[in-house]
FITORGU-938486 format. One record per residue: residue number from 1; residue in three letters; x, y, z negated of N, C-alpha, C in turn. Coordinates in Angstrom, 1 decimal. Example, Ala and Ser with C-alpha at 12.3 -4.5 7.8 and 13.67 -1.06 7.14 Angstrom:
// residues 2
+-----+-----+--------+--------+--------+--------+--------+--------+--------+--------+--------+
|   k |   r |     nu |     nv |     nw |    cau |    cav |    caw |     cu |     cv |     cw |
+-----+-----+--------+--------+--------+--------+--------+--------+--------+--------+--------+
|   1 | Ala |   13.2 |   -5.7 |   -7.8 |   12.3 |   -4.5 |   -7.8 |   13.2 |   -3.3 |   -7.8 |
|   2 | Ser |   12.8 |   -2.2 |   -7.1 |   13.7 |   -1.1 |   -7.1 |   12.9 |    0.0 |   -7.9 |
+-----+-----+--------+--------+--------+--------+--------+--------+--------+--------+--------+
//
This chain:
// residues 50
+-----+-----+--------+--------+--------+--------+--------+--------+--------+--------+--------+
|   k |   r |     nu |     nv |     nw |    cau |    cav |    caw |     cu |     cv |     cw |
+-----+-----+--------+--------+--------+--------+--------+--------+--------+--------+--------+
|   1 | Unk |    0.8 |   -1.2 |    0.0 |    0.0 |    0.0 |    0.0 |    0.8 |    1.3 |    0.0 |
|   2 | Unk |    2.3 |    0.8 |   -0.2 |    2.8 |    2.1 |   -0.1 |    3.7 |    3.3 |    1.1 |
|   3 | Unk |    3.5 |    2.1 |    1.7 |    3.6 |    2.1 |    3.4 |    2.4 |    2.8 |    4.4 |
|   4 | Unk |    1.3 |    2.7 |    3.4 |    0.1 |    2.4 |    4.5 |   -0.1 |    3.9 |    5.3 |
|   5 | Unk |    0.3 |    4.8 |    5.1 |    0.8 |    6.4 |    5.1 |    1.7 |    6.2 |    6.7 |
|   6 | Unk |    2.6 |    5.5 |    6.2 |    3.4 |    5.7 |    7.7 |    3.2 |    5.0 |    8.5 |
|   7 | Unk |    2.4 |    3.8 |    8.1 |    2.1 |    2.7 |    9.1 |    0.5 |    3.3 |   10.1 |
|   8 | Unk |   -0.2 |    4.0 |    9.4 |   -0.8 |    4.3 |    9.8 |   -0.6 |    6.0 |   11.2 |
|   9 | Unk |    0.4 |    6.5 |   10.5 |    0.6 |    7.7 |   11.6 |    1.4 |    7.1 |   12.5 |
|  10 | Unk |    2.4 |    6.0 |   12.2 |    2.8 |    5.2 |   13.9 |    2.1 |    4.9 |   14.0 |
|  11 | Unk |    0.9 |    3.9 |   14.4 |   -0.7 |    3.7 |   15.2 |   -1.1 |    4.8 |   15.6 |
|  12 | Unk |   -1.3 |    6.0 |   14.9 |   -1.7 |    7.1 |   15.6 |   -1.0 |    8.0 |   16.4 |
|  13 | Unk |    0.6 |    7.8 |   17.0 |    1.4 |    8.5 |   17.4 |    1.3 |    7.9 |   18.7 |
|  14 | Unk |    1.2 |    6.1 |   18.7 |    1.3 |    5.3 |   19.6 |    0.1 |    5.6 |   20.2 |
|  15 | Unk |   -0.8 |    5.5 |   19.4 |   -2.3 |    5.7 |   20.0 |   -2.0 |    6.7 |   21.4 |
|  16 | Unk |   -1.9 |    8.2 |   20.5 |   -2.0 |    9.5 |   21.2 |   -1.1 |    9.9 |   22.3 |
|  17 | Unk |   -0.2 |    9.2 |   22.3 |    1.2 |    8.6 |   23.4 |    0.5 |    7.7 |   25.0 |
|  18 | Unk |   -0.2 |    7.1 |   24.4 |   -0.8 |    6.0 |   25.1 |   -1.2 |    6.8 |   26.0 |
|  19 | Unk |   -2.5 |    7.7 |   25.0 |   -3.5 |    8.4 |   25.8 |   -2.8 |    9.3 |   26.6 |
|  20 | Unk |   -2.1 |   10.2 |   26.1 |   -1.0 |   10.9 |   26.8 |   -1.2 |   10.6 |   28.2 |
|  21 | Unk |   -0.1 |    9.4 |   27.9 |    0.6 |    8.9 |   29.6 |   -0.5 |    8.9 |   30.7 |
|  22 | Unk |   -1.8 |    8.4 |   30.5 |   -2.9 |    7.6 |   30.8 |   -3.4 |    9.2 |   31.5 |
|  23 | Unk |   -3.8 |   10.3 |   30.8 |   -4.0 |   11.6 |   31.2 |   -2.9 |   12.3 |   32.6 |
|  24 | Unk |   -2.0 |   12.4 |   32.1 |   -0.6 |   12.4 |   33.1 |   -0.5 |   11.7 |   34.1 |
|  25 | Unk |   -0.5 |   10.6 |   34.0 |   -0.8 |    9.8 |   35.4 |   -1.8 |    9.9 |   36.2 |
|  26 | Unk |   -3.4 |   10.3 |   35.8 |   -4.3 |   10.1 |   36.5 |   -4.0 |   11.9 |   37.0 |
|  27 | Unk |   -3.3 |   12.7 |   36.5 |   -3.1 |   14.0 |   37.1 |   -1.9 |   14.4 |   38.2 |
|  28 | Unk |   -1.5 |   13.0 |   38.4 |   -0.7 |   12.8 |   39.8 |   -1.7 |   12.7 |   41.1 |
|  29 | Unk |   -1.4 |   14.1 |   42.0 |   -2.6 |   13.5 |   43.2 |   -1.5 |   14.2 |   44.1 |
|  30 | Unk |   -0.8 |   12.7 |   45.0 |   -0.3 |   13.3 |   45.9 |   -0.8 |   12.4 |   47.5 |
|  31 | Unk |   -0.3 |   13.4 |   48.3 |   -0.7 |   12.5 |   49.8 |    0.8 |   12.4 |   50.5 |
|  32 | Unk |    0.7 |   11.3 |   51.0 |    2.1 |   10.8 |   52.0 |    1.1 |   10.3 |   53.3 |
|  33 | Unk |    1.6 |   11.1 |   54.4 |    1.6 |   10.2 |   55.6 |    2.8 |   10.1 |   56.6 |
|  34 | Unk |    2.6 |    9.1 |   57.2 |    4.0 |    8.7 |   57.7 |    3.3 |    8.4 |   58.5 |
|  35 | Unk |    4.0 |    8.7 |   60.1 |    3.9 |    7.6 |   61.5 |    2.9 |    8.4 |   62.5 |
|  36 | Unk |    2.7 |    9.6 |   61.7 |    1.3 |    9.9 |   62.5 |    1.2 |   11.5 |   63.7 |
|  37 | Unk |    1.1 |   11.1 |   64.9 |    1.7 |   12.3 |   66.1 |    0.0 |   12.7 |   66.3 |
|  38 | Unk |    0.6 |   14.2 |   66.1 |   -0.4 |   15.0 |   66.4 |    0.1 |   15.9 |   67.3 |
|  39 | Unk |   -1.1 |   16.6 |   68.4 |   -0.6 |   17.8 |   68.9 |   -0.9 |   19.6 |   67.6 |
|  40 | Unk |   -1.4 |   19.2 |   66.6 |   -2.2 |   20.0 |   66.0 |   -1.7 |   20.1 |   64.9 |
|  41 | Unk |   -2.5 |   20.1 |   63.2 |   -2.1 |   19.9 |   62.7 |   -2.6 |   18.8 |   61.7 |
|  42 | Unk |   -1.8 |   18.4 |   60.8 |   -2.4 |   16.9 |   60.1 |   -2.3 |   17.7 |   58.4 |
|  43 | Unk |   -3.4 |   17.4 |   58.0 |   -3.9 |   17.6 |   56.5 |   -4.2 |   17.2 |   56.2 |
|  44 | Unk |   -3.8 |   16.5 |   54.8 |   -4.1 |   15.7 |   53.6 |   -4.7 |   15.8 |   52.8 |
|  45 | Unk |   -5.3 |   16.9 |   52.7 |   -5.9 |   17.5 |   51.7 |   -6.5 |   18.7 |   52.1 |
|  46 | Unk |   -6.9 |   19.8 |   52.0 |   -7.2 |   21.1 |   52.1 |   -6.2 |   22.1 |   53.5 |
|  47 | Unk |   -6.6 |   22.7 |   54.3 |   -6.1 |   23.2 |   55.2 |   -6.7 |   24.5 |   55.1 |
|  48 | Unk |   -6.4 |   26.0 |   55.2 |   -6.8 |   27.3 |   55.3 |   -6.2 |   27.7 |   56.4 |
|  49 | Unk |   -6.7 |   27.7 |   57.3 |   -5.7 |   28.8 |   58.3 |   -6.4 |   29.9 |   58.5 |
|  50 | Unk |   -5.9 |   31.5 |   58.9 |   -6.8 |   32.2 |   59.2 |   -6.0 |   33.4 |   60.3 |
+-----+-----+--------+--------+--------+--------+--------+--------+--------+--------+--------+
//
């Protein structure tokens, strides 16, 4: 029982770590295209021209 103090804030450090990563990763948004001939232009995402 006299442990139960630190044992319990590593579970919650690992917890919050976990979540962390889990947030961070899903906030990776990238595009790759390879191989692809256009006369124009090629977007992956969003394009503004004006």
């Amino acid at each position: 029982m006299e442990h139960l103090s630190e044992i319990l804030s590593f579970i919650g450090g690992l917890f919050a770590g976990w979540t962390l990563r889990i947030i961070v990763d899903k906030s990776k948004n990238s595009t790759t295209i390879r191989g692809n001939v256009a006369a124009g232009d090629i977007a992956g995402r969003d394009i503004n021209k004006k």
